[in-house]
N, C-alpha and C positions, 0 to 999 in steps of 0.2 A: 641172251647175254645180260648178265646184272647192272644196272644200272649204275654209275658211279657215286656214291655222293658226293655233295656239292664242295669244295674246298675253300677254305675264309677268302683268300687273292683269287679266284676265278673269276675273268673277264677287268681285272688289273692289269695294266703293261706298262710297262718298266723298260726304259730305255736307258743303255748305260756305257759310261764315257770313262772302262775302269782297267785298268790291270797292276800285277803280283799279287795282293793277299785281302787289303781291306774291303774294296769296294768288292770284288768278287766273290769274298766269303758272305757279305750284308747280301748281297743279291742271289745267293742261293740258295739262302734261306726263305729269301723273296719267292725264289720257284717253287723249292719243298712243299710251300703255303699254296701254290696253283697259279700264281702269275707269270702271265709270259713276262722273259728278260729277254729282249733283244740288247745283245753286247757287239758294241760299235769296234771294230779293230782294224788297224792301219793293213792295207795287201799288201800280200808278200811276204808282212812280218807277224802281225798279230800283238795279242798283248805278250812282252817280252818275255812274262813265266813258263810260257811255252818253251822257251826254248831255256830252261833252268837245269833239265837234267833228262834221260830217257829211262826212268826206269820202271813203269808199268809200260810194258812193254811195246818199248820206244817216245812213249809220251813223261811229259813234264808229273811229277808225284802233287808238287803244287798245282797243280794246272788242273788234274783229275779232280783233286780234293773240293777244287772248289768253283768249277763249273758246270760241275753236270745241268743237266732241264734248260738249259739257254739256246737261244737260235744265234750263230756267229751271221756278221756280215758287215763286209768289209768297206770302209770309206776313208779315202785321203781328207781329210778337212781340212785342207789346209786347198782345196781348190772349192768355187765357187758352186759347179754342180753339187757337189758333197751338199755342202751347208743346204744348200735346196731341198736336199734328199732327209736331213737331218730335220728340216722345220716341217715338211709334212708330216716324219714321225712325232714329232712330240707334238702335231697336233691331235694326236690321238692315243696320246701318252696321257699316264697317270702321275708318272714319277722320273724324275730325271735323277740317274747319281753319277757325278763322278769323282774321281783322284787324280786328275793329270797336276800336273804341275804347278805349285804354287800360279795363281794368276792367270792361267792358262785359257781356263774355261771363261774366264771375265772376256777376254783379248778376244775371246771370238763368240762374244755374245750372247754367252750362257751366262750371266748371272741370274740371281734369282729376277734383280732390278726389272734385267731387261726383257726376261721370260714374262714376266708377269702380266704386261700391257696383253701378250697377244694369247695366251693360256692361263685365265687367271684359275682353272681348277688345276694347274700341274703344282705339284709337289718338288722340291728342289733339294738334293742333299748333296753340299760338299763334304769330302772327306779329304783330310791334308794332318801333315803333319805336328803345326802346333795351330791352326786355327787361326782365322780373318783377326788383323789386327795386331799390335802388340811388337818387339823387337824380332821376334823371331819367324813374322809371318813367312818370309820369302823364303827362308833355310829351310837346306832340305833336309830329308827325314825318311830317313828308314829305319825296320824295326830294331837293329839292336842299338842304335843312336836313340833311340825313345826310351828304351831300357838302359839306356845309361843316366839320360836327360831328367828319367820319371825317379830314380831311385830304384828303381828294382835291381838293377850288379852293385848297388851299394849293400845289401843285407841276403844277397843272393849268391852261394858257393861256400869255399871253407872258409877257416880262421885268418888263415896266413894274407899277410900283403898284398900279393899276387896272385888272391884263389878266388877272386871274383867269378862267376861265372851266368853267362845269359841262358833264360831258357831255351830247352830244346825243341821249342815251335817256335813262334812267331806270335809272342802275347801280345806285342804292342798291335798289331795290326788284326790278333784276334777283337782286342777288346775293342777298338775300333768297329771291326765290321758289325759287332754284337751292338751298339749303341747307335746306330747307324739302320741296325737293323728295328730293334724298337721305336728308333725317333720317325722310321717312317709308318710302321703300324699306328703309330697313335697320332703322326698328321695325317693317316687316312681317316681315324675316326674323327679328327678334329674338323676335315675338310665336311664329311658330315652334317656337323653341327651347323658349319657356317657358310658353305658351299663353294669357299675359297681354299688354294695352295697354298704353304709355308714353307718358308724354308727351316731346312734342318743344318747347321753348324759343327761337324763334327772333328775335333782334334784328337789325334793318337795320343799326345802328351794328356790331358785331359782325361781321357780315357783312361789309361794307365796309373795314373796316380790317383785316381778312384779305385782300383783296386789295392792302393798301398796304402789304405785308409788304416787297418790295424799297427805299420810299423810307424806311420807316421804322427797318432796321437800317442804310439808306446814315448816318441820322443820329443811329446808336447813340448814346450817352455823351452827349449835348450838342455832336455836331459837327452841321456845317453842314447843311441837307437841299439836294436838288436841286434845283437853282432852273427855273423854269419857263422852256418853251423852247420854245412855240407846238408845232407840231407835228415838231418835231425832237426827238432824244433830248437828255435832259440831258447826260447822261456819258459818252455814246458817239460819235463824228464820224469822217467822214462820216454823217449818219443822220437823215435826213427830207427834206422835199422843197426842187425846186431847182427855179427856172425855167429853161426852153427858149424858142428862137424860137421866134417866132410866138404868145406868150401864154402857151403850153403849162406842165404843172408835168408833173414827174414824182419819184416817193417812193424812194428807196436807200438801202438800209443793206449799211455793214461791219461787219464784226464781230473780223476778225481782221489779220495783216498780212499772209497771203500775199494775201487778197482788197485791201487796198489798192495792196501791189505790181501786180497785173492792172488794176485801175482807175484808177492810174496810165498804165501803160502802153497796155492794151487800149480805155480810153476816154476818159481827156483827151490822149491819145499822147503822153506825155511822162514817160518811164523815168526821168527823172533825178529827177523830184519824189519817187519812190518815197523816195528816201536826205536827201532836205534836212533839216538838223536838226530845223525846227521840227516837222516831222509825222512822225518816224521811232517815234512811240510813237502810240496810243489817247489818251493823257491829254495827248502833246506837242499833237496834230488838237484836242482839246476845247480845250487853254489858248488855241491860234491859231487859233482856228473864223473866226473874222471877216474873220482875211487866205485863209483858204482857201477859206474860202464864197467868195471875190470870186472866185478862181483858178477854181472851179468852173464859177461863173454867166457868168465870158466865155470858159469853154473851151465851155459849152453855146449860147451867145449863137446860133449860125452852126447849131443844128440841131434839125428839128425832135426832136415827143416820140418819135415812132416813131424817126428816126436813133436818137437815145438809145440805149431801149430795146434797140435792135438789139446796140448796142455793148455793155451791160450784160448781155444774154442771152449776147452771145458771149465776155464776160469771166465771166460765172458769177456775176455779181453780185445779190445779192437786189435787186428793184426793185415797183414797180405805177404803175399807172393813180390818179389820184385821180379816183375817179367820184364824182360825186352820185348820186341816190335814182334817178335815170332809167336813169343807167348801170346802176344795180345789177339791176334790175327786165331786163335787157336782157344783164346778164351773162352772155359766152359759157360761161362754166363751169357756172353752173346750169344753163344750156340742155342742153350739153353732159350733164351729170350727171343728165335729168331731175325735177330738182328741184322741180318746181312741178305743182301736183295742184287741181284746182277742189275748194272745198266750198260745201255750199247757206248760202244766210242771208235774213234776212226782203226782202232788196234783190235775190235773186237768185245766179247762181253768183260766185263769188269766188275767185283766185288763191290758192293759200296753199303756202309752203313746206312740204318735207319735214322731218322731226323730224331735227335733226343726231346723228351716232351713228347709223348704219342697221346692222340687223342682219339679216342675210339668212335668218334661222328663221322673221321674223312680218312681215307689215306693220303699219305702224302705223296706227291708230284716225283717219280725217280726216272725221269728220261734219260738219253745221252748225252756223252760228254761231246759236245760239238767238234767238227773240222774247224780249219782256218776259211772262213765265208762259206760254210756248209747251205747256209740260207739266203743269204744273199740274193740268190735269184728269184727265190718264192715271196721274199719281203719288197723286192723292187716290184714283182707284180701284183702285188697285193696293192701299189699305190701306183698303178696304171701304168708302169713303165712299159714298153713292147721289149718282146726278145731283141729286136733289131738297134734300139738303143741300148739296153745293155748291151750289147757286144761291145755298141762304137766307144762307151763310156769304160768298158774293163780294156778295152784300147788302149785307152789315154789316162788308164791307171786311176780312173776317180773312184771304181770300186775294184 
């Protein structure tokens, strides 16, 4: 049997105080990397994404997404056995994360403060809504409240009044898990250096307006912000989608002018529009978008999406497919790239992509997606519990 190589988090543990989206996407990327995540969840109930919707067959789509490689095991903390059980693991924890509720993990003394005296190499990372401090610490916060709070449904959907629209994942609490997930990579190298934990600070609001970094100096000083523009670019034209015969859409962006010059000529065949005043600039295409959209949609009127495409591939012009969920699942390039790896879960085996970033030293960590306390019993004896106390303790409901 081939030996494995070694993975950067192997012999890292990760203990985590997390559920819906932020702290459990950060922690499964923690696994991908080879660290064990032991994920702490209340019996009976679980972390509540679980019970979001049944549709990889019978289980939560959120919940699949983003727990695979973790050991479940279940503890009431809110009774004293629990917390017992809870401080032997993190004494042999690397990393503590959680998201419960503003304040929560303070009240039961997790902070980093109080962690620190008795683990001073643990690693500490809250994730919370808008971050320790400030008017808004206690409000709660979920993802499309951050996308409203960050600005993103401000310059996000159509034109009209009432066309705002939130993305259709969960950015705020993606970009959360993603800085959440770096802040702890780099206090393990920090820990390293100095042979002490840190805490990490992490805010969804924060998070998110870091990625609005472009609309937001577009409206440095009190100038205008980008107005929303469905799924076209605000400030750039040509640049989103455009109907074809036959129904069809297809997505194209310029960016420059020789590439309009070629799009001019190589696919609406017409070199002279290349030079017409009103589109001889990026900003002249944005002011005239409305008379050129038209120019567009009846030079494509007569072809199908593949015509298009054909003509944009042989102009060099950036373009795609707009596929829905089915296309994606069916996309030639994953297939192509072998992208897709089964992991076990309480329903059976399950598709699940590869970890983006592939580094050809390791593979990456793709176990299953845990039961509700699948572990439980192997984790309480790994810290000397007997069978005969578990039982009396899943008795009295502390796991």
């Amino acid at each position: 049997m081939t030996q494995q190589n070694p993975r950067p988090l192997d012999g890292v543990t990760v203990v985590s105080l997390e559920h819906a989206i932020a702290a459990p996407f950060c922690t499964r990327q923690l696994a991908d990397l080879g660290a064990r995540v032991i994920k702490v969840e209340r019996p009976g109930v679980g972390d509540f994404a679980r019970g979001y919707d049944q549709r990889v067959d019978g289980l939560a789509s959120h919940f699949v997404w983003t727990n695979r490689s973790k050991e479940s095991l279940t503890l009431d903390l809110k009774q004293d056995e629990a917390g017992d059980i809870l401080e032997s693991l993190l004494g042999k924890a690397d990393v503590l994360v959680q998201n419960l509720a503003p304040g929560a993990a303070a009240r039961m003394g997790l902070s980093f403060d109080a962690l620190h005296e008795r683990f001073p190499r643990l690693i500490v990372c809250d994730i919370s809504g808008y971050g320790e401090g400030g008017p808004y610490e206690k409000k709660k916060a979920y993802d499309l409240l951050i996308q409203s709070e960050g600005g993103f449904l401000s310059v996000t959907g159509g034109p009209g009044e009432n066309e705002m629209a939130k993305a259709g994942c969960s950015i705020a609490d993606i970009a959360a898990g993603m800085y959440a997930y770096t802040g702890i990579l780099s206090a393990l190298m920090l820990r390293d250096k100095t042979g002490e934990g840190s805490r990490i600070d992490v805010s969804m609001l924060e998070s998110l307006v870091e990625w609005m970094g472009y609309p937001m100096y577009y409206a440095y000083n009190g100038a205008p912000q980008p107005p929303r523009a469905g799924a076209s670019h605000s400030t750039i034209y040509p640049y989103g989608p455009f109907p074809t015969g036959g129904g069809g859409t297809v997505m194209l962006g310029l960016q420059n002018e020789r590439e309009w010059a070629l799009f001019c000529e190589k696919v609406l065949l017409d070199k002279a529009l290349a030079t017409d005043e009103r589109f001889a600039a990026n900003f002249k295409r944005s002011e005239n978008r409305e008379v050129l959209r038209q120019i567009i949609v009846d030079g494509f009127a007569a072809l199908s999406v593949d015509d298009v495409v054909a003509r944009l591939e042989e102009a060099k012009i950036a373009n795609a497919r707009v596929n829905d969920m089915h296309g994606v699942w069916e996309h030639p390039q994953l297939r192509a790239r072998d992208s897709w790896r089964q992991v076990d879960s309480p329903s059976g085996p399950l598709p699940s992509l590869l970890p983006p970033g592939r580094n050809a030293a390791f593979t990456p960590r793709m176990d299953g997606v845990p039961g509700l306390g699948q572990h439980t019993q192997s984790i309480l004896a790994e810290l000397g519990i007997s069978a005969q106390e578990q039982a009396r303790m899943a008795a009295v409901g502390v796991v």
